[in-house]
C-alpha positions as a printed Julia matrix, in Angstrom:
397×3 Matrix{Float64}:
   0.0     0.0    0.0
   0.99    3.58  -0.85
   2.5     5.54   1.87
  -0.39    8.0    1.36
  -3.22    5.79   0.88
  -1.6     4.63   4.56
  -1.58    8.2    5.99
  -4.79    9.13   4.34
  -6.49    5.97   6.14
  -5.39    5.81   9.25
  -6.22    9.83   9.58
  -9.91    8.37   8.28
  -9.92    5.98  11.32
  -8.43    9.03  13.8
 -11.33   11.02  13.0
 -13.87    9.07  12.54
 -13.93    7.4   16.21
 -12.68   11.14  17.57
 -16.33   12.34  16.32
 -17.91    9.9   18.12
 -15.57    9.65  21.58
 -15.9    13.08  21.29
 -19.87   13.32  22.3
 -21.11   10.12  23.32
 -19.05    9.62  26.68
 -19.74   13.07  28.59
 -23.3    13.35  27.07
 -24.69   11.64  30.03
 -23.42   14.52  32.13
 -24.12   16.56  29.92
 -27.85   15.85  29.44
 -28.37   15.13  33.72
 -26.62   17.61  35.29
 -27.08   20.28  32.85
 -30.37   19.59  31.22
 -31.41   17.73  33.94
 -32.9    15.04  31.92
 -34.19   11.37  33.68
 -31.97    8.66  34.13
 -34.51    6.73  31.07
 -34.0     9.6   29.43
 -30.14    9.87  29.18
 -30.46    6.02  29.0
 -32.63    5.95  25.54
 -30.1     9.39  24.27
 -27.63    6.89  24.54
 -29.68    3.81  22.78
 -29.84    5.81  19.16
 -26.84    4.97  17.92
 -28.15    1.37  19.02
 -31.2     1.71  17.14
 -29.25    3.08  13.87
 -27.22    0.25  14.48
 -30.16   -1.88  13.8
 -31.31   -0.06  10.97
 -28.35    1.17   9.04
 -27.33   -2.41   7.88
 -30.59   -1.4    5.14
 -28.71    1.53   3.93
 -25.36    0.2    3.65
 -26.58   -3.31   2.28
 -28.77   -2.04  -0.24
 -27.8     1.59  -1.04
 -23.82    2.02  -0.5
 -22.54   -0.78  -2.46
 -24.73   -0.26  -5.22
 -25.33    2.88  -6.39
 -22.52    5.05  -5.14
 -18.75    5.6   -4.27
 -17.76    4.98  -0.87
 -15.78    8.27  -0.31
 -18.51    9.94  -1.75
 -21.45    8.37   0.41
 -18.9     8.98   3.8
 -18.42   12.75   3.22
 -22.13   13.42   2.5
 -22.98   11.47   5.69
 -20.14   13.37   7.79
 -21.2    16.65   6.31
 -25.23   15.82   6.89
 -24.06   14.73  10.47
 -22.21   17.57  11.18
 -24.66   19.97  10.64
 -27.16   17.86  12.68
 -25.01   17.17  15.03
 -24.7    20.9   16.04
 -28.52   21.57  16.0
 -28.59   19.02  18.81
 -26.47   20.5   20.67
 -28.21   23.83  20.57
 -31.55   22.17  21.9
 -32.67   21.45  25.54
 -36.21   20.0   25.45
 -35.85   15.86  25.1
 -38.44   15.17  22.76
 -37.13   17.01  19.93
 -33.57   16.43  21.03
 -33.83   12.8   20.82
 -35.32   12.84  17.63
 -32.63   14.63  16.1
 -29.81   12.73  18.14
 -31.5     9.58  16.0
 -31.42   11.53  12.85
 -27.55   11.78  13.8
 -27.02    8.53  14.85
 -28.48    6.72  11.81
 -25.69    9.28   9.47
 -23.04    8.62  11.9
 -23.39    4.59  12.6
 -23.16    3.3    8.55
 -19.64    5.07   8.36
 -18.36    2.46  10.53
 -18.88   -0.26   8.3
 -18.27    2.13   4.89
 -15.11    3.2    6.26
 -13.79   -0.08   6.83
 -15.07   -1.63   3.8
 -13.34    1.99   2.34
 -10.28    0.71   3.86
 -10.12   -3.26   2.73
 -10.15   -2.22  -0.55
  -6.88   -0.34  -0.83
  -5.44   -3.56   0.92
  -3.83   -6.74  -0.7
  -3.47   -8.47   3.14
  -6.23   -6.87   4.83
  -5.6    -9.4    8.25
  -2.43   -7.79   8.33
  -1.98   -4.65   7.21
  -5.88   -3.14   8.8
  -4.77   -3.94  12.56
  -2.43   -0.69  12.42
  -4.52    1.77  10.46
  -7.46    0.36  12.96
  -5.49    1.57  15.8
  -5.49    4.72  14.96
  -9.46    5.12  15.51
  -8.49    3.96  19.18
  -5.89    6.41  19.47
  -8.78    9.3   18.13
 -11.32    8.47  20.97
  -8.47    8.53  23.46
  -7.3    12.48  22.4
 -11.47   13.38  22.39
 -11.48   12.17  25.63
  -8.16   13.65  26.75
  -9.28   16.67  24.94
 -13.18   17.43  26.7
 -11.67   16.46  30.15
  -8.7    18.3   30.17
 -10.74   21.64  28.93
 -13.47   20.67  31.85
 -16.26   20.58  29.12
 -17.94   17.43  30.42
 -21.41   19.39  31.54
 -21.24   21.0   28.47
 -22.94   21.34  24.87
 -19.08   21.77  23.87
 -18.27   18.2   23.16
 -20.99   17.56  20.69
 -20.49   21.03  19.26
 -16.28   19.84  18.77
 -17.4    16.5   17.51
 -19.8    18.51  15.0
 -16.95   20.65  13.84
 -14.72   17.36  13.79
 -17.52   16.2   11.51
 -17.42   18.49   9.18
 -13.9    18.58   8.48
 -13.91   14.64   8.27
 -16.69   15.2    5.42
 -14.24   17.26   3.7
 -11.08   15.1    4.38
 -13.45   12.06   2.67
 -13.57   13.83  -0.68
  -9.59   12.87  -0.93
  -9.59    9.29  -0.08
  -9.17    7.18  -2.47
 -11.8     6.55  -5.67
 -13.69    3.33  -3.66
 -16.43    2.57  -6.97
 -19.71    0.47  -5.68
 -18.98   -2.93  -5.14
 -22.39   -3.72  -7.06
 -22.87   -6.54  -4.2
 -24.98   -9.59  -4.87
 -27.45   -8.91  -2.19
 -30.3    -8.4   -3.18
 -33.33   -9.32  -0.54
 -34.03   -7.92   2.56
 -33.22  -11.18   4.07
 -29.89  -10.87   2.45
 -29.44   -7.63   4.04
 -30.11   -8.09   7.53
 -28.05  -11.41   7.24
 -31.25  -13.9    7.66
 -29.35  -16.67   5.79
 -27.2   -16.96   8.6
 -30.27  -17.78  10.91
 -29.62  -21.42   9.95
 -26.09  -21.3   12.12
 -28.79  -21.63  14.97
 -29.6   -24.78  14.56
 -26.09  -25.96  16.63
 -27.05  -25.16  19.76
 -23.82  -23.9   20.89
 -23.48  -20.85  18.38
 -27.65  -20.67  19.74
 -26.02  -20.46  22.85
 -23.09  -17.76  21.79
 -25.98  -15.52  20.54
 -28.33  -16.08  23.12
 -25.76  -15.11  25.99
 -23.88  -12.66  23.89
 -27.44  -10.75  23.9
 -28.13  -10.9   27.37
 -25.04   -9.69  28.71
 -24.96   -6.38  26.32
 -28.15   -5.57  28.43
 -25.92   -5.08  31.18
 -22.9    -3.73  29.64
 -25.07   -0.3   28.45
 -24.95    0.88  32.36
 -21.43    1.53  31.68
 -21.56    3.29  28.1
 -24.15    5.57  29.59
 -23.87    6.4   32.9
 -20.33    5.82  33.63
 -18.83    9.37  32.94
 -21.95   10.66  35.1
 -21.14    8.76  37.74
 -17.58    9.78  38.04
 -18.95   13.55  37.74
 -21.72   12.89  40.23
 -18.86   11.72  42.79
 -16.45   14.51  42.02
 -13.63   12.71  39.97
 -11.72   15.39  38.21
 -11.19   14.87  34.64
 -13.26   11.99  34.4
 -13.21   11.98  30.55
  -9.78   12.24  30.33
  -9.03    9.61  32.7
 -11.53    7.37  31.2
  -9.6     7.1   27.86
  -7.08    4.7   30.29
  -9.92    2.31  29.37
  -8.72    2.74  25.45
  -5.03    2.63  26.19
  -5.56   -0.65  28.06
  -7.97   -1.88  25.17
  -4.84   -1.21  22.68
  -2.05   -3.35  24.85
  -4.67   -6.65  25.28
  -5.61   -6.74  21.56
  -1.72   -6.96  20.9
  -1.31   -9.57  23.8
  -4.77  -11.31  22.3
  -3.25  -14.41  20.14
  -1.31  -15.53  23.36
  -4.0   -15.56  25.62
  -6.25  -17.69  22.75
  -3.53  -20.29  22.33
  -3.92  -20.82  26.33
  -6.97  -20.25  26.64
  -9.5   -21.52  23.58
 -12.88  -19.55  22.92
 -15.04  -20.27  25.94
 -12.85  -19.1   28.41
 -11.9   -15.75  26.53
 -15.45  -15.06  26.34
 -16.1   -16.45  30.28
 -12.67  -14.13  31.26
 -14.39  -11.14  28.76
 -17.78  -11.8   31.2
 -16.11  -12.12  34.24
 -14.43   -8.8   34.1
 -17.95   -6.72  33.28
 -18.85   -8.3   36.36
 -15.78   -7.07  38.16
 -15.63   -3.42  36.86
 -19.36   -2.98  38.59
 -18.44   -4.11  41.99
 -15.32   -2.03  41.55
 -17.27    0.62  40.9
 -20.22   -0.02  43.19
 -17.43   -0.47  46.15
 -14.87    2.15  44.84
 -15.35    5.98  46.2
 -12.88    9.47  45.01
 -11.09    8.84  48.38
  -8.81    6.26  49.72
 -10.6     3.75  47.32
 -10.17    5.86  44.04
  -7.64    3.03  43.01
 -10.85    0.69  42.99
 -12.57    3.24  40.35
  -8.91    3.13  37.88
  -9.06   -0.74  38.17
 -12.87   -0.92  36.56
 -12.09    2.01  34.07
  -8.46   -0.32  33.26
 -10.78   -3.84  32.86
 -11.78   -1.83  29.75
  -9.44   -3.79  27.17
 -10.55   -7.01  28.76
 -13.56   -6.1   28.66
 -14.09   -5.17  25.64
 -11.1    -7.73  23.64
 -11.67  -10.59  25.29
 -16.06  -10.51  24.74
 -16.36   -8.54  21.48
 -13.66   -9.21  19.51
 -13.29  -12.85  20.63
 -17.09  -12.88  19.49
 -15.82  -12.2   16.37
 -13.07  -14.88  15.81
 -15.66  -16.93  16.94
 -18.47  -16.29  14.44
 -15.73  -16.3   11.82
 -14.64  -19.56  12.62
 -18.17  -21.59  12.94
 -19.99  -19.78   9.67
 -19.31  -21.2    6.41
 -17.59  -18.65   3.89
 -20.21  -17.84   2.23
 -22.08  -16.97   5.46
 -19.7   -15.02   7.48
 -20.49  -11.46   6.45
 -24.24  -12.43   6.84
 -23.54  -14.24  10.49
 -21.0   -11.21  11.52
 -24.16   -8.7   10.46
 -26.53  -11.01  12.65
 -24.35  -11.03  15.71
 -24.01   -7.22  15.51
 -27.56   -6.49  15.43
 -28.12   -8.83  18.32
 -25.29   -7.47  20.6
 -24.53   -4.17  19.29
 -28.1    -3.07  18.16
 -31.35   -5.03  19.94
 -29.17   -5.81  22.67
 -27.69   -2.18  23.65
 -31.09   -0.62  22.8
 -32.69   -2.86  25.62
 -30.03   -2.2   28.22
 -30.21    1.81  27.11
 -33.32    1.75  28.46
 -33.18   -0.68  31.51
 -30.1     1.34  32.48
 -32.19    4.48  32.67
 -34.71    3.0   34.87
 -32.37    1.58  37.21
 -30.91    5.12  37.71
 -34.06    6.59  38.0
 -35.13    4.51  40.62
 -31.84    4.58  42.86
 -32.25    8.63  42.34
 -31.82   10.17  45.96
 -34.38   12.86  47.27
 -31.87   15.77  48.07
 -30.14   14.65  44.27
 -27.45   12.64  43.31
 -27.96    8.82  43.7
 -27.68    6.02  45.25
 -24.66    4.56  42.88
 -23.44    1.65  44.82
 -26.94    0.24  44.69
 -27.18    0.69  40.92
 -24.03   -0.79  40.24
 -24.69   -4.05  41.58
 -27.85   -4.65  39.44
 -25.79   -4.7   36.15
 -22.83   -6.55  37.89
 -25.26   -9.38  39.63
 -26.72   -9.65  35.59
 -23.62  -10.44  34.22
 -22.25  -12.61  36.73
 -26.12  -14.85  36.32
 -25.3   -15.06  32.2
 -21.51  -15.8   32.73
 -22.65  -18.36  34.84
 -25.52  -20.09  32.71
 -22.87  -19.31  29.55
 -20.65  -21.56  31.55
 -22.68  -24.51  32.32
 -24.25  -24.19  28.46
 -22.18  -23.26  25.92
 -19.76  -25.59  24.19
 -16.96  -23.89  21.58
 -16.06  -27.4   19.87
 -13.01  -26.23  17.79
 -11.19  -23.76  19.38
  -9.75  -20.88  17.21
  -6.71  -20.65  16.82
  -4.7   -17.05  15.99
């Protein structure tokens, strides 16, 4: 690959997951201490790029890689998204602000997949040469984060008003990727498109399992992509944003260390290990305070690569590895709309009640309380994943 295809790529991966580390982790704060928004309603804010992850599969599968060129359909969406972007952040009533955070949301969530399909087709070795342009969009969320917390913006309209901007200039960077044609895919249902074919994968019991449990324990895992930064607000953690990005530095080091811990420890226990530690960031952070326990807090916000690696990613491998090939983008769309769409959208909203109901009378809330409902939920699914799921053939990386 070119030296500037390289540059121009990996700067497509910096911005694109700046935009979105730039708003979504202080909006919570943002939105309750500010706004003064519910709990359920800061929880189903949060659920819209959920929901557009359940709906933009339609747009890319049937639009994008038919009719138009990828750089062309990203800038569009970045400059559309941009602009509505800002009007969100200008508006303070929740009805009409969650209806335009959606119309956001469902421009923002397809340039994940465009810009990585964008991306594999400048590649000859994709598995190998992708891993270090990927990186970059890490090393983006990390500066937004380092960025809003180290200006104190957190209860602010500022970070979606920087991620707008951000935006913007992203739309404008797109027009000078590289010419990416439409792929003229063969899909051509709606069952093709939401990846329906790969329904018959269910019939072994233990990928039944995998997407069963996979779904129940993203229900959970939405307490901490919503209500995380306003929790370390509520309890007076400076710089919470900025010292919440230690989650993405730690997420960097275990994806390197990743194909040693499968060759020890197969599938199922990657994915029980990924479990266990959701379980252990809540009781470190339903236990943890901003005093002589603080370290308690870093620990939870440092689980982050395990976390996320070890669950997610290992999903991943896994679906790869049981799905035919002429299944596995249809079964990789299917276990993304379980997890990442139906699954988040459920816990957006479950997290938001919880909150509400732990809410304290003279305000702030009752946090250690709320904490253990999510952790108790995934320690119950990492248990019955445990006792039920078989991986057969372990992967091997």
């Amino acid at each position: 690959m070119p030296l500037t295809v390289r540059l121009k790529l990996s700067a497509l991966m910096f911005l694109q997951y700046f935009v979105w580390g730039a708003w979504s982790v202080t909006m919570g704060t943002w939105l309750g201490q500010t706004l003064g928004f519910s709990g359920e309603q800061i929880g189903l804010a949060a659920g819209t790029t959920a929901l557009a992850a359940m709906i933009s599969p339609f747009f890319v599968g049937m639009i994008a890689d038919r009719f138009l060129a990828t750089e062309k359909i990203l800038a569009a969406l970045h400059l559309i998204g941009g602009v509505i972007l800002f009007f969100a952040s200008t508006m303070t009533v929740f009805g009409p602000f969650y209806v335009v955070l959606l119309a956001y949301a469902l421009c923002y969530m397809p340039t994940l997949a465009l810009s990585n399909s964008l991306s594999f087709h400048q590649m000859k070795d994709p598995a190998r040469e992708f891993p270090a342009i990927r990186v970059l969009g890490t090393i983006g969320w990390i500066a937004a984060g380092l960025s809003v917390g180290t200006l104190g913006l957190e209860a602010s309209a500022m970070p979606m008003r920087l991620a707008a901007t951000a935006s913007v200039a992203l739309g404008l960077f797109c027009l000078a990727l590289p010419h990416t044609p439409p792929t003229r895919s063969r899909r051509s249902s709606m069952a093709d498109v939401l990846g329906l074919e790969a329904l018959g994968l269910l019939r072994e019991r233990s990928f039944a399992i995998f997407v069963l449990g996979s779904f129940l324990i993203c229900i959970p895992l939405q307490f901490y992509y919503a209500f995380a930064n306003p929790f370390l607000n509520e309890i007076q953690v400076t710089n919470a944003a900025g010292k919440m990005t230690l989650g993405q530095m730690s997420e960097i080091v275990f994806m390197l260390v990743m194909p040693l811990f499968f060759r020890r420890l197969g599938v199922k226990n990657m994915l029980l290990v990924g479990m266990a530690a959701w379980t252990a960031r809540y009781l470190l952070f339903a236990y943890g305070d901003n005093g002589p326990l603080v370290w308690m807090l870093y620990a939870g916000i440092l689980l982050h690569g395990i976390c996320y690696d070890f669950f997610f990613v290992t999903g991943q491998i896994y679906v790869d590895q049981k799905a035919p090939p002429d299944l596995r983008a249809a079964a990789q769309g299917l276990i993304a709309f379980v997890t990442l769409g139906l699954g988040m959208f459920i816990g957006s909203w479950v997290s938001g009640r919880v909150v509400d109901a732990f809410a304290l009378p003279g305000g702030g809330h009752a946090w250690e309380q709320i904490w253990l409902i999510p952790a108790a939920s995934a320690g119950v699914v990492l248990v019955l994943f445990a006792l039920f799921f078989r991986s057969g053939n372990e992967a091997e990386v």
